[in-house]
SETI-590959 format. One record per atom (N, C-alpha, C, CB): residue in one letter; x negated, y, z negated. Coordinates in steps of 0.001 Angstrom, whole numbers, padded with zeros to 6 digits, always signed. Atoms other than C-alpha are relative to their C-alpha. Glycine has a CB too. Layout:
N
aXYZ...
REM end
This chain:
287
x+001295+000597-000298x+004945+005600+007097x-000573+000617+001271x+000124-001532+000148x+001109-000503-000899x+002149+007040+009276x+000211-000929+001252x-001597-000132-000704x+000575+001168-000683x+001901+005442+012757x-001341-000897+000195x+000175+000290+000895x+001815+000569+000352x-001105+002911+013239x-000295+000228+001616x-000382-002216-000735x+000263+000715-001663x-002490+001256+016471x-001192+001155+000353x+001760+000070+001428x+000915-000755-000719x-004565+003586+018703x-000540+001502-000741x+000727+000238+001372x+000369-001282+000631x-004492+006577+016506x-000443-000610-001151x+001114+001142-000199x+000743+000142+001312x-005451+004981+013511x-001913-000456+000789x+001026-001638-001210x+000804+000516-000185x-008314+002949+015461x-000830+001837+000125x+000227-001255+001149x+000913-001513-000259x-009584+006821+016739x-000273+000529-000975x+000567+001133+000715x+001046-000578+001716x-009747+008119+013010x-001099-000747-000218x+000820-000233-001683x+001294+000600+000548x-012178+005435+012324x-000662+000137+000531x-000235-001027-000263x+001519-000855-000410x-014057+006542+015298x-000291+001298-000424x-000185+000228+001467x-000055-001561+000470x-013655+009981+014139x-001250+000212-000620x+001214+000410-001076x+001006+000430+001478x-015081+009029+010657x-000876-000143-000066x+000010-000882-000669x+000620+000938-000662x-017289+006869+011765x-001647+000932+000368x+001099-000534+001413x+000462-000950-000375x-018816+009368+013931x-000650+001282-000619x+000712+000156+000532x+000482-000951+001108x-019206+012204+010969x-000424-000354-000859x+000659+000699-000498x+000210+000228+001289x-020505+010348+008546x-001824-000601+001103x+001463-001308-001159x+001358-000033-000267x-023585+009140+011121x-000225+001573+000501x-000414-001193+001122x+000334-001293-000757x-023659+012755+012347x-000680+000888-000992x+001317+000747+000626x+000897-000491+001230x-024228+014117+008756x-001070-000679-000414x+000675+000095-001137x+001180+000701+000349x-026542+011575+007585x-001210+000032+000700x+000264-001142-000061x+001132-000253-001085x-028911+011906+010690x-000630+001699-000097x+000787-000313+001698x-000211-001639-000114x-028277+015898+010508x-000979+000411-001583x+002189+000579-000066x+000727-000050+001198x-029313+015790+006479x-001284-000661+000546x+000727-000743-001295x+001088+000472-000133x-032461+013593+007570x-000946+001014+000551x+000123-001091+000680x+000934-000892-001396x-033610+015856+010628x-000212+001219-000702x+000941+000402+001727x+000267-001036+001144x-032985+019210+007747x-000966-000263-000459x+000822+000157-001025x+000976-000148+001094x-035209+017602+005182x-001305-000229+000439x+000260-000874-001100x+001172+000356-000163x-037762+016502+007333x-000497+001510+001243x+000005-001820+000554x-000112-001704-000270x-037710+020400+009059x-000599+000286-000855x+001280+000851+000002x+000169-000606+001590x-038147+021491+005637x-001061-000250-000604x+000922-000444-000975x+001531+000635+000850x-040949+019138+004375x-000541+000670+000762x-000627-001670-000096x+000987-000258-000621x-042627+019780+007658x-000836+001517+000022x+000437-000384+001088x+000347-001108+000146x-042227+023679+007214x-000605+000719-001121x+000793+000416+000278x+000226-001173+001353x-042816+024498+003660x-000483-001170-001279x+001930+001085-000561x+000862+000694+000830x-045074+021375+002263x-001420-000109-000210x+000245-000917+000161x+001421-000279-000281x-048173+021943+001221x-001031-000873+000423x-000461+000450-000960x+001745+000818-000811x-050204+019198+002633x+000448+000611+001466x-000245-002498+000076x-000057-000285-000982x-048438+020535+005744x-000465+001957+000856x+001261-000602-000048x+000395-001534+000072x-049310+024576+005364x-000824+000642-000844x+000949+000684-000174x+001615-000464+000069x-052446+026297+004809x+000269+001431-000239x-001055-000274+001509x+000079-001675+000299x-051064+029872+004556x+001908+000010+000106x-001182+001274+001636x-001489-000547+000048x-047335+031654+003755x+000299-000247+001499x+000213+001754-000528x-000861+000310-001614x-044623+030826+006897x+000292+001345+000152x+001623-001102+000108x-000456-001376-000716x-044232+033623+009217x+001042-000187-000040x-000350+000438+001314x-001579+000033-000110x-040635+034952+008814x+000707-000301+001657x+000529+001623-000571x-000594-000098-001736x-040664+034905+012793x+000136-001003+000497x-000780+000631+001073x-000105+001121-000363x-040962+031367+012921x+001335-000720-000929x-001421-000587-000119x-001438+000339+000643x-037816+030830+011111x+000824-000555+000910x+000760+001179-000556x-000903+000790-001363x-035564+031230+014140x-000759-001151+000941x+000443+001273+001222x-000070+000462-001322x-037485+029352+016043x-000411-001763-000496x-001230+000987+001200x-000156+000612+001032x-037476+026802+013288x+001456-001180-000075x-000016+001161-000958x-001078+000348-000330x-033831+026682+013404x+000692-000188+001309x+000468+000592-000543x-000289+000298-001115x-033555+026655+016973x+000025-001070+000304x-000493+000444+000645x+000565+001613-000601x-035543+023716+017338x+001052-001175-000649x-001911-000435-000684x-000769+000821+001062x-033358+021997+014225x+001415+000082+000844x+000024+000743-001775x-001386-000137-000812x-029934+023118+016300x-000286-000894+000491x+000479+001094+000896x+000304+000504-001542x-031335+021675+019753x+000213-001671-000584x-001961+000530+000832x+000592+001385+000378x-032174+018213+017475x+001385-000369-000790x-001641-000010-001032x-001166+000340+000382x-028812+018225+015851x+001144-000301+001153x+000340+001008-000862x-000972-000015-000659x-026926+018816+018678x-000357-001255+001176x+000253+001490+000446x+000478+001117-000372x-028871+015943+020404x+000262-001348-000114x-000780+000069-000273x-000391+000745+000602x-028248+013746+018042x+001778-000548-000297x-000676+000429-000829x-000962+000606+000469x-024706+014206+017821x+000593-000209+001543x+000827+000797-001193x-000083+000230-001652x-024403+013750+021917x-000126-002042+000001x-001849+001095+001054x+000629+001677-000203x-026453+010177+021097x+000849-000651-000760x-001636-000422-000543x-001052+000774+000477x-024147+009164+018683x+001561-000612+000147x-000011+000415-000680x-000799-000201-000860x-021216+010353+020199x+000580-001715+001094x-000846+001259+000763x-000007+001405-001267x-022233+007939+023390x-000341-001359-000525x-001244+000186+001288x+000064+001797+000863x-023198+005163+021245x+001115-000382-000502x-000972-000234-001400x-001242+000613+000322x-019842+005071+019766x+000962-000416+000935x+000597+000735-000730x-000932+000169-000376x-018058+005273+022654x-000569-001253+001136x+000675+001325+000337x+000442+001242-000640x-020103+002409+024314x+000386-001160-001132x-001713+000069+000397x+000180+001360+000976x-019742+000123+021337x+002027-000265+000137x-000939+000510-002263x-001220+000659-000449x-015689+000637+021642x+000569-000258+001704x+000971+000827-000701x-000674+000687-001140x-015642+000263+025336x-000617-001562+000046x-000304+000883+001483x+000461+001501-000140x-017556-002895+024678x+001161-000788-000935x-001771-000269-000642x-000518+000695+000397x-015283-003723+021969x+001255-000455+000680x-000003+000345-000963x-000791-000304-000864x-012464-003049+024513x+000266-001317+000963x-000530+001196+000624x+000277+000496-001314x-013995-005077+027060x-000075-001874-000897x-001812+000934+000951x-000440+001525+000382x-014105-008441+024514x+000704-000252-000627x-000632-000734-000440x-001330+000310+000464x-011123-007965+023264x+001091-001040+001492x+000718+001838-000461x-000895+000768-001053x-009673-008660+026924x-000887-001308+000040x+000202+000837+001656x+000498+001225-000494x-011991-011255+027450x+000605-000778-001277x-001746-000080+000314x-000820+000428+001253x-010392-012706+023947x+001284-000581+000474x+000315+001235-001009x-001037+000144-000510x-007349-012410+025160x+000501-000914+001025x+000134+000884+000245x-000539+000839-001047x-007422-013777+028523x-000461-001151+000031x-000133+000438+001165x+000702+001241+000076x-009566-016705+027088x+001441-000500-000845x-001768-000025-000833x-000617+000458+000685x-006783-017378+024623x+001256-000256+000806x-000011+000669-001068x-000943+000100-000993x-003859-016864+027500x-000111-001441+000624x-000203+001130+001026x+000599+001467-000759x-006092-019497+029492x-000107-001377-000748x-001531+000220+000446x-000067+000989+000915x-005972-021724+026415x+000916-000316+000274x-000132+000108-001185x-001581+000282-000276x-002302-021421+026321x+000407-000525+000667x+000703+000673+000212x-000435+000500-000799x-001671-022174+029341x-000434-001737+000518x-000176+000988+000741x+000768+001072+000121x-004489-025348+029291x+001002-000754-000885x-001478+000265-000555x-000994+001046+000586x-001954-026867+026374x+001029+000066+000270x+000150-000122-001143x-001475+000410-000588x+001203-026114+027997x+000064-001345+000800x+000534+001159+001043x-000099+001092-001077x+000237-028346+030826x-000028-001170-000324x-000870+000012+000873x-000171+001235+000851x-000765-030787+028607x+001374-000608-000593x-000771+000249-001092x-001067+000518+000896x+002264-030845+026538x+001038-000596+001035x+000668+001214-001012x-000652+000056-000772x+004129-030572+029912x-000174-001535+000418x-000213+001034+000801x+000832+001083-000754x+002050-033513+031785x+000111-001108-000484x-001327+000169+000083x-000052+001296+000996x+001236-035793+029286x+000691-000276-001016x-000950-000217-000529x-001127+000501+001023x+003190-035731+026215x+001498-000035+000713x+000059+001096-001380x-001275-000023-000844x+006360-034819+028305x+000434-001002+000220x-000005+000504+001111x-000485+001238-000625x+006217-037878+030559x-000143-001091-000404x-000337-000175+000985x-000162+000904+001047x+004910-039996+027994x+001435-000279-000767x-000918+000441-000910x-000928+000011+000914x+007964-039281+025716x+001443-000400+001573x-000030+001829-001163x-001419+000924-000974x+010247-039890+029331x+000112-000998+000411x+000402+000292+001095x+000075+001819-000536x+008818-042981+030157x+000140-000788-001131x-001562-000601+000733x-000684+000659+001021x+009559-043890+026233x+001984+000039-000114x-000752+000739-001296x-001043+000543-000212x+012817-043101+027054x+000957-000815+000914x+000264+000570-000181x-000829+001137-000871x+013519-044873+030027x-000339-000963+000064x+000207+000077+001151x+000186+001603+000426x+011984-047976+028583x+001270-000344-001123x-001757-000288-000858x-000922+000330+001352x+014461-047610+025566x+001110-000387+000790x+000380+001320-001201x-001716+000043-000362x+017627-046995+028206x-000639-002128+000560x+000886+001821+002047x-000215+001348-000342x+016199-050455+029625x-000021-001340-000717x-000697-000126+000765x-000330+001181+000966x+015900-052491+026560x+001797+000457-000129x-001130+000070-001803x-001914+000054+000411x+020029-051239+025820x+000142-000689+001217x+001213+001735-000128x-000363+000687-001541x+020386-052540+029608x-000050-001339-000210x-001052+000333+001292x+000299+001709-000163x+018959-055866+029080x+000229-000993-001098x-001483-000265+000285x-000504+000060+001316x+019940-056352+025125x+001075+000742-000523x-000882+000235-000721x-001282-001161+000007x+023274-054875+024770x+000069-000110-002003x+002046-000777+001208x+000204+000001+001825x+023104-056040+020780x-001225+000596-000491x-000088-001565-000698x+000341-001380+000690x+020547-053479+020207x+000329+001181+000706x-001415+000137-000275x-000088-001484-000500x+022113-050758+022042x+000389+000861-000951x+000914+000214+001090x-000112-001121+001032x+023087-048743+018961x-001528+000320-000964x+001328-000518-001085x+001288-000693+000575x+019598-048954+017576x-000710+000502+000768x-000826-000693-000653x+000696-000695-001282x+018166-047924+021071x+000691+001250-000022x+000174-000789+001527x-000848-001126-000470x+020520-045204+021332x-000200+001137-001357x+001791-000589+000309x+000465-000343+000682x+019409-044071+018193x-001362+000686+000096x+000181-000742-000526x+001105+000304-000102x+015776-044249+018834x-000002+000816+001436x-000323-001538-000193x+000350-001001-001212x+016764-042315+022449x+000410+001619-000384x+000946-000519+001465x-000087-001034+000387x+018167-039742+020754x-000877+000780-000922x+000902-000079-000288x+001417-000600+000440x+015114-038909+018793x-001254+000450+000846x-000538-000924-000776x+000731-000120-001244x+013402-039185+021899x+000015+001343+000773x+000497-000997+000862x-000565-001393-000291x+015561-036740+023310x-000776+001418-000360x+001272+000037-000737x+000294-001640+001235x+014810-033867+020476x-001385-000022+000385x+000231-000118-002237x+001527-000258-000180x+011313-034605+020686x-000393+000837+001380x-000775-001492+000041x+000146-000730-002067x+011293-033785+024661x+000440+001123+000168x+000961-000737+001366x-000449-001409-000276x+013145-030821+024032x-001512+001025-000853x+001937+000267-000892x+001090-000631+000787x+010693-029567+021568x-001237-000404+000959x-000118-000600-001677x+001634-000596-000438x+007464-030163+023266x+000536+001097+001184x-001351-001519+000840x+000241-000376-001349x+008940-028630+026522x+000668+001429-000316x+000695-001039+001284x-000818-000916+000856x+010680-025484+023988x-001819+000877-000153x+001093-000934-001794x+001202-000548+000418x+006817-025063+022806x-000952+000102+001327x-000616-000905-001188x+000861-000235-000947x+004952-025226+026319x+000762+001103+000517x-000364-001142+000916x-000480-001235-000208x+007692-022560+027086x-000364+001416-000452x+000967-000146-000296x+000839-000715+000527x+006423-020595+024690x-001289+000832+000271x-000147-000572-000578x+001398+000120-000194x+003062-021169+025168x-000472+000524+001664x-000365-001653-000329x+000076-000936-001600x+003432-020155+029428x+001253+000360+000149x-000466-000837+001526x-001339-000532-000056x+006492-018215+029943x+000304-000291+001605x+000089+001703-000515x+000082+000082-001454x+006668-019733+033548x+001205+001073+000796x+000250-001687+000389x-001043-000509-000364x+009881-017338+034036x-000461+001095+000215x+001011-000075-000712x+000244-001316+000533x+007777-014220+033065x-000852-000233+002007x-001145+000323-002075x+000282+000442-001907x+006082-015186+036958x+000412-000317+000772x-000537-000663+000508x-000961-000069-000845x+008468-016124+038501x+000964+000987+000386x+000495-000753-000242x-001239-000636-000291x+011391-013972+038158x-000413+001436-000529x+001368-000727-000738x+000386-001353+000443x+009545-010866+036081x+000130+000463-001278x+000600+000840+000647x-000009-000150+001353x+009909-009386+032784x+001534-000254-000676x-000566+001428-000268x-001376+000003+000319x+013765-009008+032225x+000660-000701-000023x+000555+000481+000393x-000226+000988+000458x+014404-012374+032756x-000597-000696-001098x+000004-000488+000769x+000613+000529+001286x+011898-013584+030679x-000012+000629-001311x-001217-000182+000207x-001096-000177+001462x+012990-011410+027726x+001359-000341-000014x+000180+001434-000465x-001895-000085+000116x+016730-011994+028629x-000409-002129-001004x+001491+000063+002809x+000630+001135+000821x+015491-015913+027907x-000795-000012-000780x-000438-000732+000477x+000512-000104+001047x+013208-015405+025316x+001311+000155-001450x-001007+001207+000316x-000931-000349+001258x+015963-013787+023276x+000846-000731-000310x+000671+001047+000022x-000700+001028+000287x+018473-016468+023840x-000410-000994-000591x+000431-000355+000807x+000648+001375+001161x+016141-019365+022257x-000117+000705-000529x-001205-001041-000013x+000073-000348+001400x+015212-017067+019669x+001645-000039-000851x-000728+001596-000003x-001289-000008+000915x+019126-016414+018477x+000144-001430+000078x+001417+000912+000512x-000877+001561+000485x+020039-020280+019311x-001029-000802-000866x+000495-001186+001539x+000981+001161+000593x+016880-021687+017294x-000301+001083-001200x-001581-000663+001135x+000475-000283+001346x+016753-019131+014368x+001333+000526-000579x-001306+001083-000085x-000823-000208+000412x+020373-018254+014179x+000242+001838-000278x-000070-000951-000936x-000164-001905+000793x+020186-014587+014118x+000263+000910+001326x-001940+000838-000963x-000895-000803-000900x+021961-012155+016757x-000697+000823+000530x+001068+000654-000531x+000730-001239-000610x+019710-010069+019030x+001043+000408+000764x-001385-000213+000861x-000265-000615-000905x+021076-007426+020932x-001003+000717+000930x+000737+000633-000458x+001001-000869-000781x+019566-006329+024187x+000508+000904+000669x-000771-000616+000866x-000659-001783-000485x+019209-003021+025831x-001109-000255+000874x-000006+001800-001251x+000935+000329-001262x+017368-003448+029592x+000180+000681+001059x+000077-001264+000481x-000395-000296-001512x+017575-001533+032599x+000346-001322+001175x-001330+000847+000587x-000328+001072-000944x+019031-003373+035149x-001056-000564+001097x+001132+000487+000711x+001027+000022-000788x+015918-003049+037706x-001388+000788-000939x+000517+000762+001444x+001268-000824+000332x+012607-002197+036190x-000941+000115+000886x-000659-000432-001035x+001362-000288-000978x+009973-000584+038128x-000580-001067+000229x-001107+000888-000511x+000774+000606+000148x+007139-002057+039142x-001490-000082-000907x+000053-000018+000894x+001199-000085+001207x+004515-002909+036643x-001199-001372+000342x+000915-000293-001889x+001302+000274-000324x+001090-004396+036343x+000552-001597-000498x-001421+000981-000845x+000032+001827+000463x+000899-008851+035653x-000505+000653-001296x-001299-001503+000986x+001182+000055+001453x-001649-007672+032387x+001205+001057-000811x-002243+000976+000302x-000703-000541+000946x+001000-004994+031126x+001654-000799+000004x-000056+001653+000310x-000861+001309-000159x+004045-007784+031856x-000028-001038-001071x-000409-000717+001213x+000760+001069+000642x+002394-010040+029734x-000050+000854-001758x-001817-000309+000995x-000240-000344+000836x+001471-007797+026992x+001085+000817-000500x-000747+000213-000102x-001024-000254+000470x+004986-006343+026598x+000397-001284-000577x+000804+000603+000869x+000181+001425+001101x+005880-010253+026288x-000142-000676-000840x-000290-000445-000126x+000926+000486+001165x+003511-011068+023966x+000357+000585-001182x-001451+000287+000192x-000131-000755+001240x+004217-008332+021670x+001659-000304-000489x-000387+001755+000313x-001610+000034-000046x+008646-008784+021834x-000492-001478-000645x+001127+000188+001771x+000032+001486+000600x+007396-012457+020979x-000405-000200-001159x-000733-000856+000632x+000992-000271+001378x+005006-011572+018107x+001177+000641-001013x-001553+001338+000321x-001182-000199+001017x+008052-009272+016751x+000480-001201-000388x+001169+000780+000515x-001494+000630+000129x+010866-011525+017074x-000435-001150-001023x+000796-000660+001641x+000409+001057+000708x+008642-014173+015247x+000049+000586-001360x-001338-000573+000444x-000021-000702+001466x+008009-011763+012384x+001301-000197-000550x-000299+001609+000000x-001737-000210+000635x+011962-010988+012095x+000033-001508-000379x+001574+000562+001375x-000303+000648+000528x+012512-014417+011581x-000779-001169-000839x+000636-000124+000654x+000705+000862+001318x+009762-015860+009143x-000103+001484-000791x-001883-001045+000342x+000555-001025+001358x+009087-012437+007132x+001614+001090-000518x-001739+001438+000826x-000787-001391-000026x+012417-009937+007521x+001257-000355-001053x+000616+000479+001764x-001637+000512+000970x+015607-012012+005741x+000795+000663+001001x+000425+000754-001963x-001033-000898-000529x+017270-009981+008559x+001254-001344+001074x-001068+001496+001184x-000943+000859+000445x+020624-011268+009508x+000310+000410+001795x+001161+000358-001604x-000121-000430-001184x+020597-009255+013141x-001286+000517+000551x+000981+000891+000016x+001010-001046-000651x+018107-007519+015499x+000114+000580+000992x-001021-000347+000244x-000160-000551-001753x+017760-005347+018793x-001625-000073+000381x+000773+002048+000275x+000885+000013-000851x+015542-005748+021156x+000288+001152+001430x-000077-001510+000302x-000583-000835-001113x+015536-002557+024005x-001646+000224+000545x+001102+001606-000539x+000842-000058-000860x+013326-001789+027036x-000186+001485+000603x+000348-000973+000884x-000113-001304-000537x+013066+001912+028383x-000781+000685+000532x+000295+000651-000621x+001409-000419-000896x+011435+003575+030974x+000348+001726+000438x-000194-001237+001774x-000243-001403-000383x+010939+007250+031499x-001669+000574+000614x+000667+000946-001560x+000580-000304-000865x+008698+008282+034659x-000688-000608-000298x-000211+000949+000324x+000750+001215-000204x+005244+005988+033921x+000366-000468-001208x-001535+000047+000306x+000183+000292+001429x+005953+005807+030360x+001223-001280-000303x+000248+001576-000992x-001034+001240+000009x+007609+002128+029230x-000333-000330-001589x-000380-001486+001293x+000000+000305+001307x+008640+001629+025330x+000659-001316-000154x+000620+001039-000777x-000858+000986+000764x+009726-001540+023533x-000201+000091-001293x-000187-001347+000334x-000430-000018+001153x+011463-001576+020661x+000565-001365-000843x+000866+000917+000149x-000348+001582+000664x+011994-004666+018570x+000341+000633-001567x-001675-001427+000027x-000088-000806+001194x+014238-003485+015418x+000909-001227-000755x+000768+001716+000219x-000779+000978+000830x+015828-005616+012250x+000181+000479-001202x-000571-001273-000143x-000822-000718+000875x+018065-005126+009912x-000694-000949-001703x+002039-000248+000588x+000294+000846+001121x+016153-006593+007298x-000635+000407-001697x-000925-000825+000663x+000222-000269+001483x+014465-005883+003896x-000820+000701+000568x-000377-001009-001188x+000543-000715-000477x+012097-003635+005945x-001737-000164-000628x+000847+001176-000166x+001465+000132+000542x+008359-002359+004784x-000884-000577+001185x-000081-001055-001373x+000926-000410-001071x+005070-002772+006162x-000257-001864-000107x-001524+001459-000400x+000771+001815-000122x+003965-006955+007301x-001359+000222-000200x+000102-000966+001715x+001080+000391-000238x+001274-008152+006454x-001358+000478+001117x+000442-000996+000143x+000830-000224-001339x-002023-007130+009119x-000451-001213+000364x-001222+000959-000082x+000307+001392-000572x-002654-010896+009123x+001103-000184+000733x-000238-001190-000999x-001196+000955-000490x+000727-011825+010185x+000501+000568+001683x+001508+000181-001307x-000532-000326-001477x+000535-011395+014336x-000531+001928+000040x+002241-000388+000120x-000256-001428+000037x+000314-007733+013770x-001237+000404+001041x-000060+000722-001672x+001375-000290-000607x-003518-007546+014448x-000041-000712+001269x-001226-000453-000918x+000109+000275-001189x-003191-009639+017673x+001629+001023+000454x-000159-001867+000233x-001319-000944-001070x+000044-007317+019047x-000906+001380+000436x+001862+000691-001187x+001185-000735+000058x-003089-004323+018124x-000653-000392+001057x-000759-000123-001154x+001099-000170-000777x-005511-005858+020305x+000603-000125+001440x-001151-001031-000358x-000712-000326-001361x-003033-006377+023292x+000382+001025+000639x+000888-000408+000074x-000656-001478-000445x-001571-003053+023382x-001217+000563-000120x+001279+000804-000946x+001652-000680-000769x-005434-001710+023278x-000123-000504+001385x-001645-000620-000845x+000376-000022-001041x-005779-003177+026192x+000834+000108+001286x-000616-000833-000069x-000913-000695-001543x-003019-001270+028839x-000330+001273-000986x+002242-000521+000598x-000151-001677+000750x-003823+001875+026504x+001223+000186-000597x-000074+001335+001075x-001691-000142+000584x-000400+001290+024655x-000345+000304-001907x+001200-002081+000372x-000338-000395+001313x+000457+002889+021404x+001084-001197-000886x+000725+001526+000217x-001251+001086+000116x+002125-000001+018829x-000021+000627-001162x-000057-001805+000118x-000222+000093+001476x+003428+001118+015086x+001019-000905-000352x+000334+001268-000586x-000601+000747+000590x+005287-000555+012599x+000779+000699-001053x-000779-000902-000350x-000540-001462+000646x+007358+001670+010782x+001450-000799-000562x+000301+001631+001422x-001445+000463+000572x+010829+001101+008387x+000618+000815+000628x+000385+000032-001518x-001252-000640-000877x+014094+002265+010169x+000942+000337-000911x+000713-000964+001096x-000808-000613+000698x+017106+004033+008755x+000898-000652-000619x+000460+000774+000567x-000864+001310+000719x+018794+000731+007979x-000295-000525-000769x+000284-000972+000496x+000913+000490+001093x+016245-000519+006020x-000648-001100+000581x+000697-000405-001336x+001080+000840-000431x+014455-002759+008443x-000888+000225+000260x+000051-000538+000681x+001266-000237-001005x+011715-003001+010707x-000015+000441+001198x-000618-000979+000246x-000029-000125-001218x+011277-001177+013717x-001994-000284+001014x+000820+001658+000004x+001553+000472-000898x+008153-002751+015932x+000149+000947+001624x-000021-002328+000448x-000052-000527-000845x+007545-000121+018598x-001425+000131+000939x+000576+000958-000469x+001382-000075-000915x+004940-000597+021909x+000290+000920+000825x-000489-001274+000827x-000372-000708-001111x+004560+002451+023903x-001180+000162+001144x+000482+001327-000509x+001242+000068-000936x+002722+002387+027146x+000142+000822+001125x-000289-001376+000513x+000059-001547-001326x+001706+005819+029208x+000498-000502+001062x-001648+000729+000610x-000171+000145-001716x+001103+004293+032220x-000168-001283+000106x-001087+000790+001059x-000288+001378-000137x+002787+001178+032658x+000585-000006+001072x+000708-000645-000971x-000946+000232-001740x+004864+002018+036250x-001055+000215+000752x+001427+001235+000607x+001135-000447-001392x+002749+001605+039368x+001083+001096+001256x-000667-002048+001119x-000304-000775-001364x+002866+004340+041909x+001367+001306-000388x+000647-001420+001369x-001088-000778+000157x+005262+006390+039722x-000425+001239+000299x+000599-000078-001229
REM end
């Protein structure tokens, strides 16, 4: 399989680009053409000497044209560029808006249901097995909202940096889907940008989700690697392989890695899984 991501998006400007370049180019020809050699427009045979200067003018108006188009395309994808991040960091800012919530309010809601429950067992010892029941549901619940606001703000990924927050990421993923990542991390990683931090993150999270709703895979690796600015992640599984879905996460991992200039494909591996690969030029500061 072909890679996608940034090189596919540039064929379609390519395309894109030659298909208004001819169409404008055929227009500006035929209307050359009418103008030169139609008779409501000429009154006597065309001097051969006005030929070149015919086609001069037709060059100058082609090559004009494909300057204007050119810059029109490449304004329309730095605009698309530019609300993709705003997309992004509106949807981040969401995220983080229902973590707090879940944190805040459902959280302490669900702790102040359980330390009303421990005080009915306290004060009614003949329902303490149905309280104790009823706290242990409590429990699960509290783990789960505060499992999903984890999710949802990786408070570790700011605090401590990327390598913790994949080293934890990967551990709830194997203890909550049952499936064996191996990681591969430098021990110290450079220094890197908060916005390319984030979208490495995002994308290792977007995999690892795939592997375990789409792959059947039974293992995976997860590795980190840095060579002078250039920083790859690899998210690979041993699974029934092939190409996902473009609904399924794929197209948001696309619009993240557009925005550090990172290359992402999706490609089958020699095992027969999936290998999810983000590569990003210039992801080390000051290298």
């Amino acid at each position: 399989m072909d890679p996608r991501g940034t090189a596919r998006e540039a064929g379609k400007m390519r395309s894109l680009f030659w298909r208004l370049f001819l169409i404008n180019g055929l227009v500006f020809t035929a209307g050359t053409l009418v103008l030169a050699f139609a008779p409501v427009t000429v009154s006597a045979t065309v001097n051969p000497a006005e030929i070149p200067v015919l086609v001069i003018g037709l060059a100058i108006i082609l090559a004009t044209n494909a300057l204007l188009v050119r810059a029109g395309l490449r304004r329309l994808d730095a605009e698309y560029l530019a609300s993709g991040a705003l997309a992004v960091a509106a949807q981040e800012g969401e995220r983080q808006r229902i973590a707090r919530e879940l944190h805040d309010e459902i959280g302490q809601s669900l702790t102040v249901a359980l330390l009303s429950l421990r005080r009915v067992a306290d004060q009614a010892p003949e329902l303490r097995e149905e309280t104790e029941i009823a706290q242990q549901a409590v429990r699960a619940s509290l783990e789960d909202v505060r499992q999903v606001a984890r999710r949802l703000r990786p408070g570790v990924l700011a605090d401590l940096g990327l390598r913790s927050a994949l080293r934890e990421l990967v551990d709830e993923f194997s203890r909550t889907s049952g499936i064996d990542v191996v990681r591969s991390m430098p021990k110290d990683l450079p220094a890197l940008g908060r916005e390319v931090e984030l979208v490495v993150y995002r994308v290792a999270q977007e995999a690892l989700t795939n592997v375990a709703r789409h792959s059947r895979a039974t293992s995976a690796r997860i590795s980190v690697s840095v060579e002078g600015r250039r920083l790859t992640l690899l998210v690979a599984d041993n699974g029934h392989g092939g190409d996902y879905p473009e609904g399924v996460g794929i197209r948001g991992m696309r619009e993240r890695a557009s925005l550090v200039g990172a290359d992402i494909s999706v490609t089958a591996n020699a095992g027969g899984g999936t290998d999810v690969r983000l590569v990003i030029p210039d992801a080390v500061r000051g290298a």
